[in-house]
NUTI-267003 format. One line per 5 residues: their letters; for each residue x, y, z of N, C-alpha, C, O. Coordinates in steps of 0.2 Angstrom, whole numbers, always signed. Example, Ala and Ser with C-alpha at 12.3 -4.5 7.8 and 13.67 -1.06 7.14 Angstrom:
AS> +66 -28 +39 +62 -22 +39 +66 -16 +39 +71 -17 +42 ~ +64 -11 +35 +68 -5 +36 +64 +0 +39 +67 +6 +40
// end
This chain:
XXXXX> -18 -103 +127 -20 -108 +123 -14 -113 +123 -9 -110 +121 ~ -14 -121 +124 -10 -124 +122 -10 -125 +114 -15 -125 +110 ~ -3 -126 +113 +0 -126 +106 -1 -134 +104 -1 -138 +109 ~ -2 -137 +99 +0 -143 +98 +3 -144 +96 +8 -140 +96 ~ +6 -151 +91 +12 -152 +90 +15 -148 +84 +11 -145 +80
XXXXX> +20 -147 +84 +24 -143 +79 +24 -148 +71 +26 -154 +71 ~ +22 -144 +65 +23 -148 +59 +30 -149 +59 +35 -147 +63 ~ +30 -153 +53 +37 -152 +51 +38 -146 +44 +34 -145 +39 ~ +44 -144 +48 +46 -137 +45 +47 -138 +36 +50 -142 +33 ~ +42 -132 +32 +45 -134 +24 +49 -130 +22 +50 -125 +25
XXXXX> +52 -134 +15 +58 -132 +13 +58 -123 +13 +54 -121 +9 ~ +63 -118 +15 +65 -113 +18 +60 -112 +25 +57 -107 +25 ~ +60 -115 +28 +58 -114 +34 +62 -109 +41 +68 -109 +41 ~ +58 -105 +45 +63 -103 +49 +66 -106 +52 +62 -110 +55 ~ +73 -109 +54 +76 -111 +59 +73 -111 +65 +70 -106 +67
XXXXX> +74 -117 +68 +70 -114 +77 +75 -114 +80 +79 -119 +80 ~ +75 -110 +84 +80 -104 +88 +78 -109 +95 +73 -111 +96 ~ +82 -109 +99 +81 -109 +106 +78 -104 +108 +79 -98 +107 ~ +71 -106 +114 +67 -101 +117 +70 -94 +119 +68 -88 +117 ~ +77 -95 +124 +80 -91 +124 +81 -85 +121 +79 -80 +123
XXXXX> +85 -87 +115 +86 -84 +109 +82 -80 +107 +83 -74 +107 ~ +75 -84 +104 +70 -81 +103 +68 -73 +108 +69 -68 +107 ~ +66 -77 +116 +66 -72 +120 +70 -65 +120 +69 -59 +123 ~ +77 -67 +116 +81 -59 +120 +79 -58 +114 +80 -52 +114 ~ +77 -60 +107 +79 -53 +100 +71 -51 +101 +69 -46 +98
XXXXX> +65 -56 +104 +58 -52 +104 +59 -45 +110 +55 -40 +110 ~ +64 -45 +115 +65 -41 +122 +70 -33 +116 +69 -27 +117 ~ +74 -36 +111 +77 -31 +109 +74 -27 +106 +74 -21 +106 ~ +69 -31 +100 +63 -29 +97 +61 -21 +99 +62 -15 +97 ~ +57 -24 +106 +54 -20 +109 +56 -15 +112 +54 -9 +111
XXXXX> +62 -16 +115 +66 -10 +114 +70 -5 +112 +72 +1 +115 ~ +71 -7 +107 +71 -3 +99 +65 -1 +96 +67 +4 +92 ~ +60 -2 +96 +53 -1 +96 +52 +8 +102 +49 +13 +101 ~ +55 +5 +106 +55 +12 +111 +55 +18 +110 +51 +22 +111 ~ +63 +18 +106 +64 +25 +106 +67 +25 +98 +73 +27 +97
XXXXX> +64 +22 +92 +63 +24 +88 +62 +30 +85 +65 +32 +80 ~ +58 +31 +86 +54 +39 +85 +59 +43 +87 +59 +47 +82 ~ +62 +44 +90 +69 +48 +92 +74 +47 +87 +78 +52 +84 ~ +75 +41 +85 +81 +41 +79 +80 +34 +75 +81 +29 +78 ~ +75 +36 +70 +73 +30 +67 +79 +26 +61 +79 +20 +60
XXXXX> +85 +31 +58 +91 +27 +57 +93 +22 +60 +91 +16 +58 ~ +97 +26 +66 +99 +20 +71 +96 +13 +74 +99 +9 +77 ~ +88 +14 +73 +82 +9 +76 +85 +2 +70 +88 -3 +71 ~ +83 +7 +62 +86 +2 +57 +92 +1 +57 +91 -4 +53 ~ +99 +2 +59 +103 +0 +59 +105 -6 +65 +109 -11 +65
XXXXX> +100 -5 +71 +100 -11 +74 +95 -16 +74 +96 -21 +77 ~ +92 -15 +71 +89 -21 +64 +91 -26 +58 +87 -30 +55 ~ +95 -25 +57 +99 -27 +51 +95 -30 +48 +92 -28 +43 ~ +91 -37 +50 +84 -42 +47 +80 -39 +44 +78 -42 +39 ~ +76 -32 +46 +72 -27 +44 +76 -26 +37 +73 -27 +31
XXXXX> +81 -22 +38 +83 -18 +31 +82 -24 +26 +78 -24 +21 ~ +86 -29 +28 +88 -33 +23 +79 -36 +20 +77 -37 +14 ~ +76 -38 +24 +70 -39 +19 +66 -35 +17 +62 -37 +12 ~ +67 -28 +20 +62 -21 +16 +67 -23 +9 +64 -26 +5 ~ +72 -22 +8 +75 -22 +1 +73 -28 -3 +75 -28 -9
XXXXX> +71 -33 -1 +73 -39 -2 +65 -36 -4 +65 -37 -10 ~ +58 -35 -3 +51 -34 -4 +52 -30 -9 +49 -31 -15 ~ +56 -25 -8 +56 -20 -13 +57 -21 -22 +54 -18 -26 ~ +63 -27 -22 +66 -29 -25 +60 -35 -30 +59 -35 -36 ~ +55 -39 -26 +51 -44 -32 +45 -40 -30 +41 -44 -32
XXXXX> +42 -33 -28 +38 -30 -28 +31 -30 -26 +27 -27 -28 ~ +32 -38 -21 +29 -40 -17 +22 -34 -13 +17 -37 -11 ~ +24 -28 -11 +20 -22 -9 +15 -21 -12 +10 -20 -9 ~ +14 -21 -19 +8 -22 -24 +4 -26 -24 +1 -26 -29 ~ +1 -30 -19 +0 -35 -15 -7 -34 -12 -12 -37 -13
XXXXX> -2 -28 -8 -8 -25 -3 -10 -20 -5 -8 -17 -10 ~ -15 -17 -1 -19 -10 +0 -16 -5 +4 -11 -6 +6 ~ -20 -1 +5 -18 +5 +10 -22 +6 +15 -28 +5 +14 ~ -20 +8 +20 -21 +7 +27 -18 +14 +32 -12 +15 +31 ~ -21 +17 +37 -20 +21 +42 -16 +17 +48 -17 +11 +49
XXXXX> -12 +21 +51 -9 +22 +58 -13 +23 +63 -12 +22 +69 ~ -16 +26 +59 -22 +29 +67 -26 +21 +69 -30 +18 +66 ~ -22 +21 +74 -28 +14 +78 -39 +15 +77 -41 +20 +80 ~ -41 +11 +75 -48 +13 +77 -51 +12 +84 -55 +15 +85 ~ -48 +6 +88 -48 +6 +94 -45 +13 +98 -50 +15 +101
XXXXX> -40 +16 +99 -39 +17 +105 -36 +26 +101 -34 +31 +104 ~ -39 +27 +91 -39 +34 +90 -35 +36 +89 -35 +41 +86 ~ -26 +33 +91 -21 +36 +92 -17 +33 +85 -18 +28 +82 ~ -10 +38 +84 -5 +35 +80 -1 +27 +82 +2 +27 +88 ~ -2 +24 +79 +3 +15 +80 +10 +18 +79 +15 +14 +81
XXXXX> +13 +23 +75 +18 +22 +74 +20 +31 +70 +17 +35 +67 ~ +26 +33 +72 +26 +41 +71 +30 +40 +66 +34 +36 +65 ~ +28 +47 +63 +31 +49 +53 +37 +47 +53 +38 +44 +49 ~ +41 +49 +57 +45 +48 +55 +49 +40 +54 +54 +38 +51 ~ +47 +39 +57 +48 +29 +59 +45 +28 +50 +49 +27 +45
XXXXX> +39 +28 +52 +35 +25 +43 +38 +27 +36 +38 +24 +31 ~ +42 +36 +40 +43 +38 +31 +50 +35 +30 +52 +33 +25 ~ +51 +33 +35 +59 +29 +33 +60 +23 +32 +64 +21 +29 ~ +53 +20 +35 +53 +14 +31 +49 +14 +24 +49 +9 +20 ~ +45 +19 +23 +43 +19 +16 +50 +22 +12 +51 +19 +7
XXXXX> +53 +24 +13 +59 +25 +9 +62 +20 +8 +61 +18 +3 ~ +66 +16 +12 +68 +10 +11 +66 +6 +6 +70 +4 +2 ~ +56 +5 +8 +53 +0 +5 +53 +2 -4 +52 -2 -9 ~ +53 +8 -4 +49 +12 -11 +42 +13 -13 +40 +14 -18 ~ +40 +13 -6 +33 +14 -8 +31 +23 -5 +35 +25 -1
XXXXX> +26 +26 -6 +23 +30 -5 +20 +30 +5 +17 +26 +9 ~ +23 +35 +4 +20 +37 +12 +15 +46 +13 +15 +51 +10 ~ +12 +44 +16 +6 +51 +13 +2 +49 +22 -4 +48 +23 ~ +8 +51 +25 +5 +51 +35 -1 +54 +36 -1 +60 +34 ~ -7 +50 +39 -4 +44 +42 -5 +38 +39 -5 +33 +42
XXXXX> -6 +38 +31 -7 +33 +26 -1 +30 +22 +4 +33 +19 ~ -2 +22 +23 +5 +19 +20 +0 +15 +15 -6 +14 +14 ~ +6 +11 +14 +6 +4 +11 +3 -1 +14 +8 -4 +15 ~ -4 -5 +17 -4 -8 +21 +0 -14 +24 +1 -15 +30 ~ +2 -17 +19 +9 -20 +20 +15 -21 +25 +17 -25 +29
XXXXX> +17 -13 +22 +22 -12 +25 +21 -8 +34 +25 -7 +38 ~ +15 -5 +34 +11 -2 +40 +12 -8 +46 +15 -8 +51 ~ +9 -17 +43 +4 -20 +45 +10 -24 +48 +10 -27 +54 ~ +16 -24 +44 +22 -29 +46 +27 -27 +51 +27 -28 +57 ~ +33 -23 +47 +37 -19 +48 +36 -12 +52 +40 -8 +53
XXXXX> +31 -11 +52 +27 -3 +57 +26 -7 +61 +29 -5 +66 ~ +22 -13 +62 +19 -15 +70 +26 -17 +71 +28 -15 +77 ~ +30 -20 +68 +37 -24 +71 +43 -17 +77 +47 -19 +82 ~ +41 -10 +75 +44 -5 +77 +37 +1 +79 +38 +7 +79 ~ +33 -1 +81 +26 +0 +86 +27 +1 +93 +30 -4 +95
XXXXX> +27 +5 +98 +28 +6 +102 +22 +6 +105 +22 +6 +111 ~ +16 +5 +103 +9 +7 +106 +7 +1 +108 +6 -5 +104 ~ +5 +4 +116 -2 -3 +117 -8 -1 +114 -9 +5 +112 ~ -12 -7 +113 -18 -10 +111 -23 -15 +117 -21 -19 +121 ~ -28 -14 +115 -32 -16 +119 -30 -25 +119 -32 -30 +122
XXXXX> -26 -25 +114 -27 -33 +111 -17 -35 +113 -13 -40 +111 ~ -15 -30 +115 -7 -32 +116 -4 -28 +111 -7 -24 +107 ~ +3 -28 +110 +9 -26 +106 +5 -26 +100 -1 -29 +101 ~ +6 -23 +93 +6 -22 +88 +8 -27 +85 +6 -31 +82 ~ +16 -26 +88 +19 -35 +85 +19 -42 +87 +22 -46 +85
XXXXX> +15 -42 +91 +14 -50 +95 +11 -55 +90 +12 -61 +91 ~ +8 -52 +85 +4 -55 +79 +9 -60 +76 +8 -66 +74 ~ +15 -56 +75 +25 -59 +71 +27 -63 +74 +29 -68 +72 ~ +28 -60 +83 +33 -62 +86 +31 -68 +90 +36 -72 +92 ~ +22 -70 +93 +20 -75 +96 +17 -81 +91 +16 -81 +85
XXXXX> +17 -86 +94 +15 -91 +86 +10 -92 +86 +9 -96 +82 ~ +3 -88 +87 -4 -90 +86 -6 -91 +80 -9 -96 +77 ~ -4 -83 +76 -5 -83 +70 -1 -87 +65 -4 -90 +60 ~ +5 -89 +66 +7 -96 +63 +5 -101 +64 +3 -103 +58 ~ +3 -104 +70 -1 -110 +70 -8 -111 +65 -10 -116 +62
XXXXX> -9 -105 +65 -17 -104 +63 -18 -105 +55 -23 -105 +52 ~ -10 -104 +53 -10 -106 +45 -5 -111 +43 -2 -112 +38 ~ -6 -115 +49 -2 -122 +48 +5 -121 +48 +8 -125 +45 ~ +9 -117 +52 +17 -117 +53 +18 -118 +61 +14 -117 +66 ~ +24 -121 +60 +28 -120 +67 +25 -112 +70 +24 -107 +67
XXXXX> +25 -113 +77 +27 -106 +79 +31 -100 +77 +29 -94 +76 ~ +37 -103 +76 +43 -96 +73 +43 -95 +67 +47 -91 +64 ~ +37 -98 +63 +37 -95 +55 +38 -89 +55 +43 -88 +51 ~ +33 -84 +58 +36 -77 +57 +41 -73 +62 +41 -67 +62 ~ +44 -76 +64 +49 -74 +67 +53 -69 +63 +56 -72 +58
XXXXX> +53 -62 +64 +58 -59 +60 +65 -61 +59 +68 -63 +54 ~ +68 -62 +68 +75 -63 +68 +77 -69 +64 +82 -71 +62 ~ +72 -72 +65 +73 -79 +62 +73 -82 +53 +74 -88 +51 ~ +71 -77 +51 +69 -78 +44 +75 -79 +38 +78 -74 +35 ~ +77 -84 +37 +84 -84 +30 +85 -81 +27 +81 -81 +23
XXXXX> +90 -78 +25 +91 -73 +18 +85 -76 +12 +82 -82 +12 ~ +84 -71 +8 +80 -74 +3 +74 -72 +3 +70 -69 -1 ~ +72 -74 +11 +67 -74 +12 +63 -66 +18 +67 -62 +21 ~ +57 -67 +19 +55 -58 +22 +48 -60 +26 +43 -62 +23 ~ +47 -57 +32 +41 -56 +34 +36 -54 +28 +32 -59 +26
XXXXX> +36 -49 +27 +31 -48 +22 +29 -56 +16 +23 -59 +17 ~ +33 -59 +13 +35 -64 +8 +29 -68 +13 +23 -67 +12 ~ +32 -72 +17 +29 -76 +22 +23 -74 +25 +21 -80 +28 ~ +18 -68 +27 +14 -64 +27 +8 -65 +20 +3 -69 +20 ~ +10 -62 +14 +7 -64 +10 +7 -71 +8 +1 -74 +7
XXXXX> +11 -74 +7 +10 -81 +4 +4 -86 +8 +0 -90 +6 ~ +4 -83 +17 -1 -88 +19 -8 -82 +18 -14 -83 +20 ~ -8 -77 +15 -15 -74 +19 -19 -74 +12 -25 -76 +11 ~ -14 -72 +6 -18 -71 -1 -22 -76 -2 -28 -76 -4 ~ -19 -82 -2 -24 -89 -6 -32 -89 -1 -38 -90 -3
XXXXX> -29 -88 +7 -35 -86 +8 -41 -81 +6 -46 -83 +4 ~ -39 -75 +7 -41 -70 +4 -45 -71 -3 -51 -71 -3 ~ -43 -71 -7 -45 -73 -15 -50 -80 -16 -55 -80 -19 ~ -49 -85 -13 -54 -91 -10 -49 -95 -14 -50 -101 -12 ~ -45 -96 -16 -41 -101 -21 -38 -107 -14 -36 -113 -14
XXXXX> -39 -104 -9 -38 -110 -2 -46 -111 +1 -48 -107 +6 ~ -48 -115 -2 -57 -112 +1 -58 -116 +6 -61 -113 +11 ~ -56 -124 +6 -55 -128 +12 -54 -125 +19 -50 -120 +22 ~ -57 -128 +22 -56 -125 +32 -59 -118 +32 -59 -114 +37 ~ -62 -115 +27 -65 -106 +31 -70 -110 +35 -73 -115 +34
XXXXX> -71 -105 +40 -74 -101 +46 -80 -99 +44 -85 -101 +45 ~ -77 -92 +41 -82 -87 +41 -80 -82 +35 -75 -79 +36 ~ -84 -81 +32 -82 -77 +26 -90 -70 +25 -96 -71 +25 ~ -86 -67 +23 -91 -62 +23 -87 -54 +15 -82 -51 +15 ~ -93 -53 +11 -91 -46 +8 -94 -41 +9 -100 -42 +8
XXXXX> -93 -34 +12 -97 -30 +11 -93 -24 +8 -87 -23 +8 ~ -100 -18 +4 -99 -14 -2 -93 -11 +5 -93 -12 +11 ~ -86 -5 -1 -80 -3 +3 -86 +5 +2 -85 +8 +7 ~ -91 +8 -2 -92 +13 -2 -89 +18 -8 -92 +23 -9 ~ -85 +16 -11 -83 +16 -16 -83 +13 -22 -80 +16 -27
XXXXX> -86 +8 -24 -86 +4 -29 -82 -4 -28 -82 -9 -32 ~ -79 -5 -24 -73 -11 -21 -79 -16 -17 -85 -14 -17 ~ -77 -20 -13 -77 -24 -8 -72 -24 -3 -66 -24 -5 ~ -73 -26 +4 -71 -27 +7 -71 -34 +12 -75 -36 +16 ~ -66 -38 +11 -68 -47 +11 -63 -49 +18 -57 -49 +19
XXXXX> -70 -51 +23 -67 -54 +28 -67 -61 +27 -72 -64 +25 ~ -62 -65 +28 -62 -72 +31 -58 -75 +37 -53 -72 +39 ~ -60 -81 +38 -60 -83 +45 -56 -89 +44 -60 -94 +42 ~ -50 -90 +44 -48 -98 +41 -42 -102 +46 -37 -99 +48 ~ -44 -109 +48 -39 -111 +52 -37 -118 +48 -41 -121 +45
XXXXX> -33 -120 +49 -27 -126 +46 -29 -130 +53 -29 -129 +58 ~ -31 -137 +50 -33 -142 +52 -28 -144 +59 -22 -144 +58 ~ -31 -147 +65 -29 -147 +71 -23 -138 +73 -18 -137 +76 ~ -26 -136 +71 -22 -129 +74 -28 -127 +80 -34 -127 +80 ~ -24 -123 +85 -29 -120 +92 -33 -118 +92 -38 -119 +95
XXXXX> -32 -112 +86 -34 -106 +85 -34 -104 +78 -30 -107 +74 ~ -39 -98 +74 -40 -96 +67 -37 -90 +65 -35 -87 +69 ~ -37 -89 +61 -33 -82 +56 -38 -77 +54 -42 -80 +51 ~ -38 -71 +55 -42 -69 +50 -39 -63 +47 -35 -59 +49 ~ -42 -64 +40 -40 -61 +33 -46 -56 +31 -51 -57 +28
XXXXX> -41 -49 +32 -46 -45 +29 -43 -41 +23 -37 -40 +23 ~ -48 -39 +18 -45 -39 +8 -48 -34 +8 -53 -33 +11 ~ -45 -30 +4 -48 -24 -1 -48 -28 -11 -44 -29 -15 ~ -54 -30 -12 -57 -31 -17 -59 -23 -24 -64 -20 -23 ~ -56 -23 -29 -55 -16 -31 -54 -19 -39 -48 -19 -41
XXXXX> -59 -21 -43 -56 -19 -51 -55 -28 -52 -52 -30 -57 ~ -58 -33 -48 -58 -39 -49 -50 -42 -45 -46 -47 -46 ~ -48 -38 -41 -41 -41 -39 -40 -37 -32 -41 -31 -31 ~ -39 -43 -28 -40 -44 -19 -32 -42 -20 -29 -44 -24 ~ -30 -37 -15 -27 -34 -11 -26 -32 -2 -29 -27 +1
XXXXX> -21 -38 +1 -23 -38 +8 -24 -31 +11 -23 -25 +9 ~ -25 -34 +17 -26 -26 +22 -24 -29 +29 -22 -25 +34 ~ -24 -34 +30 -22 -36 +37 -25 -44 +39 -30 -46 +38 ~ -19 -48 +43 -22 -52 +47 -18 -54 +52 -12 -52 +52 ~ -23 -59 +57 -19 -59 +65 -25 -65 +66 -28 -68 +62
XXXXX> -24 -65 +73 -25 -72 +76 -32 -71 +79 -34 -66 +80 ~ -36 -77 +79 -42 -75 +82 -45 -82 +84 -44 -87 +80 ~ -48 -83 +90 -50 -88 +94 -55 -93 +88 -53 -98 +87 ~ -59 -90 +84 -61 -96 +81 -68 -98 +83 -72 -100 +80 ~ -69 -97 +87 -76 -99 +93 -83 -98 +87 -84 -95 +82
XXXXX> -88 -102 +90 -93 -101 +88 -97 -93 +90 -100 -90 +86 ~ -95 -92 +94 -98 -87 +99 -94 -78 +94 -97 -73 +92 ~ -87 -80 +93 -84 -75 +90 -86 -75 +83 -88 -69 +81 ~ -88 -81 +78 -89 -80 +73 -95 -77 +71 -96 -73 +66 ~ -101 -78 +76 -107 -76 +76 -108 -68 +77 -113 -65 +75
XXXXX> -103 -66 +82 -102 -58 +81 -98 -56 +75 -99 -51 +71 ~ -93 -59 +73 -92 -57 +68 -95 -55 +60 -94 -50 +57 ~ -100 -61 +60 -106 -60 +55 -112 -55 +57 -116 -53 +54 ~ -112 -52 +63 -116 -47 +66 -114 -42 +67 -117 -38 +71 ~ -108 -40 +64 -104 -33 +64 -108 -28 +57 -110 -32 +53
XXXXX> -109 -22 +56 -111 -19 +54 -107 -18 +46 -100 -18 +46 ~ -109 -17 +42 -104 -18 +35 -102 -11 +35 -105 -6 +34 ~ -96 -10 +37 -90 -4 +36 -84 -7 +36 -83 -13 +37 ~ -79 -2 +33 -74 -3 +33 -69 -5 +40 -72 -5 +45 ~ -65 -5 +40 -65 -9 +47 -54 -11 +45 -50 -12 +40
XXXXX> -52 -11 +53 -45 -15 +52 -40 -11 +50 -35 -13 +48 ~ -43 -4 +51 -38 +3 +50 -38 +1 +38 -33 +2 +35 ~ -41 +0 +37 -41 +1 +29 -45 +9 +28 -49 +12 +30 ~ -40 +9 +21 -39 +15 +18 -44 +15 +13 -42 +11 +8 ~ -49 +16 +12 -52 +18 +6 -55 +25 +4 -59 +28 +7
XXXXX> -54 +27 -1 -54 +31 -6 -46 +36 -7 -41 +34 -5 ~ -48 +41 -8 -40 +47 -7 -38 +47 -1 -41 +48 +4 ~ -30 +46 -2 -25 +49 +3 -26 +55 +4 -30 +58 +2 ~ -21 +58 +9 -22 +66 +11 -17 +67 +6 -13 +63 +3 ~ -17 +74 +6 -12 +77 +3 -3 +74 +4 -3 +70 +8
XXX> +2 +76 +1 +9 +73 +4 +9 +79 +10 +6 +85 +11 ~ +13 +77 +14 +15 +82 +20 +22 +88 +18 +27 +86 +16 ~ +21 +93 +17 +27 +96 +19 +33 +96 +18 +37 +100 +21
// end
């Protein structure tokens, strides 16, 4: 997809990096991503961006946010991301880890950013690292650029601030496609489909609705098409997007 012109950046915006630049910290990413699972410390220690914004989420409590969500990919069956990686960044973050159940939040951001699994759809983290999903909610490209994000500010921060207004309808302008269905439990489950005017491509925002208050569960990039929207709306009502509803498992061990 061509990109089109870049907004101008708002105040706390990412810095835009030379491609380059970009290039070598999304290449180190990845491979740190590798062999995380093997020493997930050291993974975080050559992360320093990570820590500093998991504390930084931790701290205005931003993760209360979202819902809960599995590792186990629904496509492809398997773990996204191993205990030991998640429970360390659930310790950081301070929230509950209960493998292969997290936070969705912190699964959806910082789990995909240290994912080592293909996907029928690419990287886990391509969602952060490439600009689809930025453009599709009105940002430069490198909005969510981990390496690139100012003190102050966090993946997660910038994650939530574009997904929730959609999520809740309080941005009602530009959807696509929106749809509720029952989670089985007494909640909802709220898909929408939302793109910021001259952007390529659309966003989609999927919510756990529970007790009158949306709670994200995930979004990423998606073509927008007529054709897409229409299977979209012809999807069967289940839960759907690796979301967690009802009880965790026991804690582990």
């Amino acid at each position: 997809m061509t990109p089109g012109p870049d907004p101008q950046p708002a105040p706390g915006a990412a810095p835009e990096a030379p491609a380059a630049e970009g290039s070598a910290a999304e290449a180190h990413l990845a491979q740190v991503s590798a062999w995380a699972a093997s020493d997930p410390a050291r993974a975080l220690d050559a992360l320093d961006y990570v820590q500093a914004q998991l504390d930084l989420d931790r701290r205005t409590g931003l993760f209360d946010d979202w819902a809960r969500s599995t590792v186990i990919d629904e496509n492809t069956r398997r773990p996204v991301l191993a205990a030991a990686v998640l429970e360390l960044l659930g310790a950081q973050a301070g929230v509950e880890v209960r493998y292969p159940h997290a936070n969705a939040g912190l699964v959806h951001t910082y789990g995909y950013l240290l994912s080592p699994a293909a996907t029928p759809y690419g990287p886990k983290r391509a969602r952060w690292t490439r600009g689809e999903l930025a453009q599709a909610f009105g940002h430069a490209p490198q909005h969510f650029h981990p390496w690139a994000i100012p003190a102050g500010d966090s993946l997660l921060a910038r994650a939530t601030a574009c997904a929730m207004p959609v999520a809740d309808g309080s941005r009602s302008e530009h959807v696509l496609h929106r749809r509720h269905d029952p989670d089985g439990d007494g909640g909802q489950l709220v898909t929408t489909v939302w793109r910021a005017p001259g952007a390529p491509g659309a966003a989609l925002v999927y919510a756990h609705l529970v007790d009158g208050r949306y709670r994200l569960v995930t979004t990423f990039p998606v073509a927008g098409t007529a054709e897409q929207l229409a299977a979209l709306a012809a999807l069967p009502a289940t839960p759907r997007y690796n979301v967690v509803v009802g009880s965790d498992p026991a804690p582990r061990a």
